[in-house]
C-alpha positions as CSV (number, residue, x, y, z in Angstrom):
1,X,0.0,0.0,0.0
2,X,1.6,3.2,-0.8
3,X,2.3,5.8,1.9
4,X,1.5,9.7,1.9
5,X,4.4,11.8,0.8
6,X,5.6,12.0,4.9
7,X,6.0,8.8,5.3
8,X,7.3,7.9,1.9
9,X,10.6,9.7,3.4
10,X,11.1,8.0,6.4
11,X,10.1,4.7,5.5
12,X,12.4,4.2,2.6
13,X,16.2,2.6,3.2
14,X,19.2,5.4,1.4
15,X,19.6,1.6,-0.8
16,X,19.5,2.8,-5.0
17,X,18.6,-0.2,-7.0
18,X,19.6,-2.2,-10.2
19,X,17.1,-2.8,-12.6
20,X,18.0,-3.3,-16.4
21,X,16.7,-1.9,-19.3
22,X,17.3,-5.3,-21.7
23,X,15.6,-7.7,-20.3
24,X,16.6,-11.5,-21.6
25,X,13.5,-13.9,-22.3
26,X,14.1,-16.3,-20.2
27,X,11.1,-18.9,-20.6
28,X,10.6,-20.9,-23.4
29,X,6.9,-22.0,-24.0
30,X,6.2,-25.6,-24.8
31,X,3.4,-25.3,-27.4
32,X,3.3,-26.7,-30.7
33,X,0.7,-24.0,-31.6
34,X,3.3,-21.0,-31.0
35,X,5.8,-22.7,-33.4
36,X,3.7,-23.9,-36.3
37,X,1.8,-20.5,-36.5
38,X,5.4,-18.0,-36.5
39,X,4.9,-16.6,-39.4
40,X,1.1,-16.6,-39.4
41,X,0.0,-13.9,-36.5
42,X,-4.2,-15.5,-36.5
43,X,-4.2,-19.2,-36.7
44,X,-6.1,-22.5,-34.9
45,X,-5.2,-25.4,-33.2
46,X,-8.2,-27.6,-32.7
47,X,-10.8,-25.6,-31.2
48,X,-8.0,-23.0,-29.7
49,X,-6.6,-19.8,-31.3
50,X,-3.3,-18.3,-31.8
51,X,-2.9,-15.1,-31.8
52,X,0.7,-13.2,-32.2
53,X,1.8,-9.5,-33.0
54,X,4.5,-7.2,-31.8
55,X,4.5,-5.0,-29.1
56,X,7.4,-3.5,-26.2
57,X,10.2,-4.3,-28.6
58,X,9.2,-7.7,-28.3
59,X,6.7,-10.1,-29.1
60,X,3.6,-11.5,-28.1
61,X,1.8,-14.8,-28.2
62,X,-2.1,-15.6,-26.9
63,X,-3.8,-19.1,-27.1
64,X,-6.7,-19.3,-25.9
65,X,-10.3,-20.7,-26.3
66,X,-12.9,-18.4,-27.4
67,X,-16.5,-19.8,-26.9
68,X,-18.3,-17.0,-27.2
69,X,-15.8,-15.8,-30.1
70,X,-15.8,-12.1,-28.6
71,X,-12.2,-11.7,-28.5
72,X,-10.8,-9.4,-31.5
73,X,-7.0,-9.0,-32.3
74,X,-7.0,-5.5,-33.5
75,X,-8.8,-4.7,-29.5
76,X,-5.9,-6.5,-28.2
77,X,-2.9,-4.3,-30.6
78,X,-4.7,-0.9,-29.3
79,X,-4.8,-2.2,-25.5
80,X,-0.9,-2.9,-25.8
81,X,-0.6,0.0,-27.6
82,X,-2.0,2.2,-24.8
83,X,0.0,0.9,-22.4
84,X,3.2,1.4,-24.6
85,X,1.9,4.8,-25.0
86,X,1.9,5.1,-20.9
87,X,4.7,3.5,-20.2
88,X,7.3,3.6,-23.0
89,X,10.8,5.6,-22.9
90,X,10.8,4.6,-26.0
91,X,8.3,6.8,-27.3
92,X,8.6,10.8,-26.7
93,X,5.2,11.7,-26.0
94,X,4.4,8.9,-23.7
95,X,3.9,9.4,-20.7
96,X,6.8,8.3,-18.9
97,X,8.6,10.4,-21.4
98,X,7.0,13.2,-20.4
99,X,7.2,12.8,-16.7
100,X,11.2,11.9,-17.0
101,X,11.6,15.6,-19.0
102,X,9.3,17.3,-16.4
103,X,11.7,19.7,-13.7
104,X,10.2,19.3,-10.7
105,X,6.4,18.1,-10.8
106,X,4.3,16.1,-12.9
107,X,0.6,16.1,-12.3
108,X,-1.1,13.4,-13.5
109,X,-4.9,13.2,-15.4
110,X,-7.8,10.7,-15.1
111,X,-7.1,9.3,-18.5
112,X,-6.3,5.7,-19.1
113,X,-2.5,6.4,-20.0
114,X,-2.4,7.9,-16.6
115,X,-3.6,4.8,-15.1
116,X,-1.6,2.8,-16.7
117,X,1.2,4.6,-15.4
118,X,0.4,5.1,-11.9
119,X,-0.4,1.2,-11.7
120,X,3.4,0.7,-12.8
121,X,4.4,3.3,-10.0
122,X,2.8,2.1,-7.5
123,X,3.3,-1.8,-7.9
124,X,7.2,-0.8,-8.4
125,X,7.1,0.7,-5.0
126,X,5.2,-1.4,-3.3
127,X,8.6,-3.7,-4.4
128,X,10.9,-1.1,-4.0
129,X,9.6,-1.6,-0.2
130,X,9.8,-5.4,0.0
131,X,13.4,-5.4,-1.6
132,X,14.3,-2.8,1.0
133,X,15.2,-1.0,-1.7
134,X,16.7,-3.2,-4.6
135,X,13.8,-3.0,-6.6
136,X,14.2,0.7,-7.9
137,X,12.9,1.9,-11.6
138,X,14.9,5.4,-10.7
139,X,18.3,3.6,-12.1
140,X,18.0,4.5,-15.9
141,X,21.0,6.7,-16.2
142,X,23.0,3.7,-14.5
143,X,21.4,1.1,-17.0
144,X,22.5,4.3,-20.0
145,X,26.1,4.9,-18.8
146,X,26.6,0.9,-19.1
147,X,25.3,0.4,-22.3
148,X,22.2,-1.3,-21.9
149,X,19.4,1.1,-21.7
150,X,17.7,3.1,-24.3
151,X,20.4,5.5,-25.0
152,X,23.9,4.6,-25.8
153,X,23.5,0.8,-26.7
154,X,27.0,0.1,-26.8
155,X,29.8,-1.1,-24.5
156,X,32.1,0.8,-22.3
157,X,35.6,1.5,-23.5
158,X,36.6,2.9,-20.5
159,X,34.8,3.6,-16.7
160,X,34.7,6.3,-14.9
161,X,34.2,6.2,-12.0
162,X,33.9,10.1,-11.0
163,X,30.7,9.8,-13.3
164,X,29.1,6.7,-11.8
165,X,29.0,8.3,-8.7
166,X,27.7,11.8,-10.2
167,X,24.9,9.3,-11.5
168,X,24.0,7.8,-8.1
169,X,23.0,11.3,-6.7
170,X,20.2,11.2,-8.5
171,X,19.2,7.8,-8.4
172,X,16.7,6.1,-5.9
173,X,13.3,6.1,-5.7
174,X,13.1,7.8,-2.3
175,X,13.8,10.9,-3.9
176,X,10.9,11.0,-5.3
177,X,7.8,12.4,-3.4
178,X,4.1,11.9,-4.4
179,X,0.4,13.6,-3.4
180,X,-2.7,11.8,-4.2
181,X,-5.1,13.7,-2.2
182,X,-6.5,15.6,-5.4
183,X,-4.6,14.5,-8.5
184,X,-1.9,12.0,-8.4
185,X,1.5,14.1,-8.7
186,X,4.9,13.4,-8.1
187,X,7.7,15.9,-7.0
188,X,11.2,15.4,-7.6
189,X,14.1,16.2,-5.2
190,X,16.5,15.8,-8.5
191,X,15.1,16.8,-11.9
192,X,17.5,14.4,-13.3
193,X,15.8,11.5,-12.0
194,X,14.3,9.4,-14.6
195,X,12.0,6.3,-13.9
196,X,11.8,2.9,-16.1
197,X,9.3,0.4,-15.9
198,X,10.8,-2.1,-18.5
199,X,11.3,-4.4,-15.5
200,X,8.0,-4.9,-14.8
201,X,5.9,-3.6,-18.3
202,X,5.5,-6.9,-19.8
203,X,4.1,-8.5,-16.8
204,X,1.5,-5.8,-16.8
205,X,0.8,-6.2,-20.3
206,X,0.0,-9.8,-19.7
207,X,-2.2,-9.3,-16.8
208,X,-4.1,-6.5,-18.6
209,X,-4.2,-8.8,-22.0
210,X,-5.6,-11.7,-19.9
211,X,-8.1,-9.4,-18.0
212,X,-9.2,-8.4,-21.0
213,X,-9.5,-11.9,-22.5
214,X,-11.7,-12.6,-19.2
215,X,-13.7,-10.1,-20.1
216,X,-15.1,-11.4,-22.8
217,X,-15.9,-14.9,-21.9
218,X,-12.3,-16.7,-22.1
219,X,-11.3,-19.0,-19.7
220,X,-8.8,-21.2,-20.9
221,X,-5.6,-19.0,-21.8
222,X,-2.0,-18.8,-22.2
223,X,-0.7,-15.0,-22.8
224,X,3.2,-14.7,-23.0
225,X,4.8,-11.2,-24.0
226,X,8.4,-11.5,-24.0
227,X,8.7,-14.6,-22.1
228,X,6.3,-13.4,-19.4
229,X,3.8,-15.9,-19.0
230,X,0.1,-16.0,-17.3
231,X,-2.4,-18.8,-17.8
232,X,-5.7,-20.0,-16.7
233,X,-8.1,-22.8,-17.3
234,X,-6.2,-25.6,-18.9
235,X,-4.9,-26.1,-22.3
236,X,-6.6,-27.9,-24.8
237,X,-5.7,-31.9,-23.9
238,X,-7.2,-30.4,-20.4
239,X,-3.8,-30.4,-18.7
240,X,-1.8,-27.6,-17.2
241,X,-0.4,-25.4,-19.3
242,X,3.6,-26.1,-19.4
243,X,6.2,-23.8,-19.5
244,X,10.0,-24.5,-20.0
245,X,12.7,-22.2,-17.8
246,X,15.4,-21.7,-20.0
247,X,18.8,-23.0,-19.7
248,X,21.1,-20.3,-18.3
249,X,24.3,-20.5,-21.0
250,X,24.7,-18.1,-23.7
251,X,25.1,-20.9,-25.5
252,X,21.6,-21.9,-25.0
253,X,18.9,-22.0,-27.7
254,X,15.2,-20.9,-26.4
255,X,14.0,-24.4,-26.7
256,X,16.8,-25.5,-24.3
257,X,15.2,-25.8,-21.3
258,X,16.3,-26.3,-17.4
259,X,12.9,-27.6,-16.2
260,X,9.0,-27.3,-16.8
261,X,6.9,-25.4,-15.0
262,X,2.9,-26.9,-15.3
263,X,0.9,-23.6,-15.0
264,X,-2.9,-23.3,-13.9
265,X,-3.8,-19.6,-13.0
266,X,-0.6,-18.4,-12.1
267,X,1.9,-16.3,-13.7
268,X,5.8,-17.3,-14.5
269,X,8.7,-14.3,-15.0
270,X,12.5,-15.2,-15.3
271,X,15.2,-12.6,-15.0
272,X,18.6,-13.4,-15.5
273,X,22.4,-12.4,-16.6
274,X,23.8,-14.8,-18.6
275,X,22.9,-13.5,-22.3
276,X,23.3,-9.3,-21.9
277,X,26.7,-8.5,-20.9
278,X,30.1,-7.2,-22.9
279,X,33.8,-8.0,-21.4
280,X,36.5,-4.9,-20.7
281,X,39.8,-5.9,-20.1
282,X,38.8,-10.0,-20.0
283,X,36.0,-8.8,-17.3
284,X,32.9,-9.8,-17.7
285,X,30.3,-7.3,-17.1
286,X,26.2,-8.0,-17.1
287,X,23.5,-5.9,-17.9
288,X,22.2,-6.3,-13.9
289,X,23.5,-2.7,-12.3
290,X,23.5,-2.5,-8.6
291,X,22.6,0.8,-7.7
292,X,25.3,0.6,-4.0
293,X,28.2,0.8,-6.5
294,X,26.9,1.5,-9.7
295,X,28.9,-1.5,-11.3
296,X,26.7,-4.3,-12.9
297,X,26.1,-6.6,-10.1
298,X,28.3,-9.9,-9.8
299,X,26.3,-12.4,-8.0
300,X,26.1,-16.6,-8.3
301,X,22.6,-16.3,-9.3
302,X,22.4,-17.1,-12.9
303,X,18.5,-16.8,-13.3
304,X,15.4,-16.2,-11.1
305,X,11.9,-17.7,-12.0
306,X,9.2,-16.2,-10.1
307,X,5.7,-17.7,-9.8
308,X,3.0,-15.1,-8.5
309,X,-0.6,-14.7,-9.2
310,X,0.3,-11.2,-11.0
311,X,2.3,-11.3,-13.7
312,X,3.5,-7.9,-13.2
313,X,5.1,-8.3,-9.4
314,X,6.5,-11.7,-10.5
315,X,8.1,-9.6,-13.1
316,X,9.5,-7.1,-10.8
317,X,10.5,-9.5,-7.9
318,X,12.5,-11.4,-10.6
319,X,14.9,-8.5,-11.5
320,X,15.2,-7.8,-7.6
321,X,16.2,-11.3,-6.8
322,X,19.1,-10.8,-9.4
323,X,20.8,-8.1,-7.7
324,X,20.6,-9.5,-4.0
325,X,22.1,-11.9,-2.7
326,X,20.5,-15.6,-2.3
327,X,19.6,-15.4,1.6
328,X,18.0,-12.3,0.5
329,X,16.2,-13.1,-2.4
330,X,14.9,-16.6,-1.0
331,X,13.6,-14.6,2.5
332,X,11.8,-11.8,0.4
333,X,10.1,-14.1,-1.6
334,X,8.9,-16.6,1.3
335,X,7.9,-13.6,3.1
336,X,5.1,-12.5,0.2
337,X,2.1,-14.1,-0.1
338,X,1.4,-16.5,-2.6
339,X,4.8,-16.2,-4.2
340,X,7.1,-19.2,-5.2
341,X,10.9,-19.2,-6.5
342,X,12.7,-21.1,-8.2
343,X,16.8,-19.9,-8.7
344,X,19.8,-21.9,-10.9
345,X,22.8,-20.6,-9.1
346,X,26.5,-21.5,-11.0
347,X,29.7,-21.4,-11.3
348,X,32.8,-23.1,-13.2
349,X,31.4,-26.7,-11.8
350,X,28.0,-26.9,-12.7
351,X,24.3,-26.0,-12.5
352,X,22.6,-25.8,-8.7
353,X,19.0,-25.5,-8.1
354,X,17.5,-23.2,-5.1
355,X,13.4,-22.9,-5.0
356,X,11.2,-22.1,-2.2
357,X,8.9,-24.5,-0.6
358,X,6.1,-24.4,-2.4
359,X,7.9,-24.2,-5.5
360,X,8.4,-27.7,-6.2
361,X,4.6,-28.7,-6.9
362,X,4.5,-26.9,-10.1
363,X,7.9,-28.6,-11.3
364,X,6.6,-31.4,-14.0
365,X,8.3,-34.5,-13.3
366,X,11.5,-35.7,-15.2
């Protein structure tokens, strides 16, 4: 639950974040239907359809059973489309755009782009709060300087270090203050702070795709948007949907897969650092920034599968379990409710697997 702008201040920890702007896809989804329809974006497999399309730099793939046949792809494009208009630094006029060139305040409308926006603020601190603090969407200029964000998409000849720390003055999310007693607004202490949601866009793209696919009588679904994955009902042998976590190797092709995950009204989000990352000087630097040092974070998780009823937060937990450490990340996870982990840790001998408790019941067996 978000606070009022006093106690934003006093409840937030001085800990800056790490949240990429690249995010790798991670899951590999174990349908027939998604690879025997690629180049055909409107297709059917038995009684269910396939729909696919582009959207967040990425793509998107929907199967699903329409009874009532209500559902309509060109309703679906505009829906993503609004929200890339919200949430976007891609896009100048969106609205996230808009609020990162604002000085000081940004007062926010009634419209849906606003909502969209303000949903994506206030899951990401609600988070930011559970991460104490390594769940931060103020870290752009980090995620730029190293190469992996919207500007500068290159790597790093040389660091400096003078400029990493000019960057971490105006980057944490408790430096930014917000009023919601008349119109949602947000101050900022620094009016180079910047906020990014492309840690936890995709999972709210899939929850609001799937709400809308409720909406209009579906109840057996898989949505996936960039390897973000939310299901219900069952699929159409009337099994659990399955979804395959991704071996973590560069190496690895999308249909390589660690394990599978049987899905029935849940969400799955992976996060990891294994693909995005450039070498300096035989060093090996990731596109996971921690926001204490500014220096991409080196940790022994290799990915982080998250299991949550929202697609969105199981987004956003996922990138904050890659820049804590394992104690960390397996404590903040069994402390939230209906949340499940599942973590491959390595290193030069192997593969090691880490899940919470509950974890383990969605595991199909091998």
């Amino acid at each position: 639950m978000l606070k009022s702008e006093t106690h934003l201040k006093t409840l937030i920890t001085k800990v800056y974040l790490i949240k990429p702007r690249v995010r790798v896809t991670l899951i590999y989804v174990l349908l027939l239907a998604l690879v025997c329809c690629k180049n055909n974006p409107q297709a059917t497999i038995g009684d269910y359809k396939v729909l696919r399309g582009n959207t967040m730099g990425t793509t998107y793939n929907l199967v699903f059973l329409d009874e009532e046949e209500k559902v309509k792809a060109q309703e679906i494009d505009e829906l993503l489309a609004e929200i890339n208009q919200a949430v976007s630094t891609y896009i100048e006029s969106s609205s996230i755009s808009r609020f990162n060139a604002a000085e000081k305040e940004f007062v926010f409308d009634t419209s849906a782009l606003s909502q969209h926006f303000i949903s994506n603020f206030e899951a990401s601190w609600d988070i930011y709060r559970q991460s104490n603090g390594q769940f931060d969407p103020t870290c752009m200029g980090l995620v730029n300087y190293w190469g992996f964000g919207y500007k500068h998409k290159k790597a790093l000849e040389n660091i400096d270090t003078l400029a990493i720390k000019d960057i971490l003055v105006y980057t944490g999310f408790n430096k930014l203050y917000f009023n919601n007693n008349n119109n949602f607004a947000i101050t900022k202490e620094h009016s180079e702070i910047q906020l990014d949601f492309s840690a936890i866009a995709k999972g709210y793209g899939v929850d609001k795709v799937l709400d809308y696919l409720v909406s209009k009588g579906v109840k057996h679904a898989l949505v996936e948007i960039g390897g973000e994955t939310k299901s219900i009902g069952k699929n159409r042998q009337g099994k659990r949907w399955r979804v395959g976590v991704n071996t973590p190797s560069p190496q690895a092709k999308l249909s390589d897969y660690q394990e599978v995950v049987l899905l029935n009204d849940m969400s799955l989000a992976s996060s990891g650092n294994y693909r995005n990352y450039y070498e300096i000087d035989g060093k090996r630097y990731g596109h996971e920034i921690d926001p204490k040092t500014g220096f991409p974070k080196d940790t022994e998780i290799l990915s982080a599968s998250i299991l949550s009823k929202s697609c969105m937060y199981a987004d956003g937990y996922a990138t904050a379990c890659m820049v804590m450490d394992i104690e960390d990340a397996l404590n903040m996870i069994e402390s939230a409710d209906g949340v499940e982990a599942l973590f491959i840790l390595g290193d030069d001998t192997g593969y090691k697997k880490v899940m919470t408790t509950g974890f383990g019941q969605y595991l199909m067996s091998k």
